[in-house]
C-alpha positions, 0 to 999 in steps of 0.5 A: 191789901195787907203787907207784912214788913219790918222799918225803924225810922229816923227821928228828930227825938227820940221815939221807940220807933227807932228800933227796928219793929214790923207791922201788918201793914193794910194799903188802900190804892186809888186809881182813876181813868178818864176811859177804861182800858181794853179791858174795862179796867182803870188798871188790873189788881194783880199788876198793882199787887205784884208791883208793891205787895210783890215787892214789899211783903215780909221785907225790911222796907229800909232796904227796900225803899230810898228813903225814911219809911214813914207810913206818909213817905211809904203812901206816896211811894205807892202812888209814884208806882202805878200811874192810875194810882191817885191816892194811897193810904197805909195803916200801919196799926189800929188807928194810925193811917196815913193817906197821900193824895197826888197833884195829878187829877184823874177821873173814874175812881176805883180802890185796890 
């Protein structure tokens, strides 16, 4: 999915990404199941996209978030909201993705 949103970072050294900046951001959620639910899903897009395009898009995610905005710290905020979700990547611009992994191991792969 792909969110529209506006960070700057706070940094040991001095960057550019200091300043408050957007990015269209593109978000890739994996979940796995052992079963499928009732439904034959591992767990419905639409809540996955309610709960963080819904939330996120066209925000300041300084605001939105508790915590310094990375694109490592936004993946592994994606993966704590949804409890299927395993895995996230956020690419934040052209060749700069970041990809979290949790701990939890789950099984039957699906991607948002």
């Amino acid at each position: 999915m792909e969110i529209a949103g506006s960070h700057r970072l706070t940094l040991s050294y001095k960057s550019q990404c200091q300043q408050l900046h957007g990015h269209n951001w593109v978000v890739t959620v994996f979940c796995k199941a052992k079963k499928l639910n009732a439904d034959g899903m591992v767990c419905d897009f639409k809540r996955i996209k309610d709960k963080i395009h819904g939330y996120l898009d066209h925000g300041n995610f300084n605001k939105l978030l508790p915590f310094n905005p990375t694109a490592e710290n936004i993946a592994r905020w994606i993966v704590e909201q949804i409890p299927e979700c395993y895995k996230a990547t956020v690419q934040e611009s052209e060749g700069n993705v970041a990809i979290y992994v949790s701990d939890t191991s789950k099984d039957e792969e699906g991607a948002l």
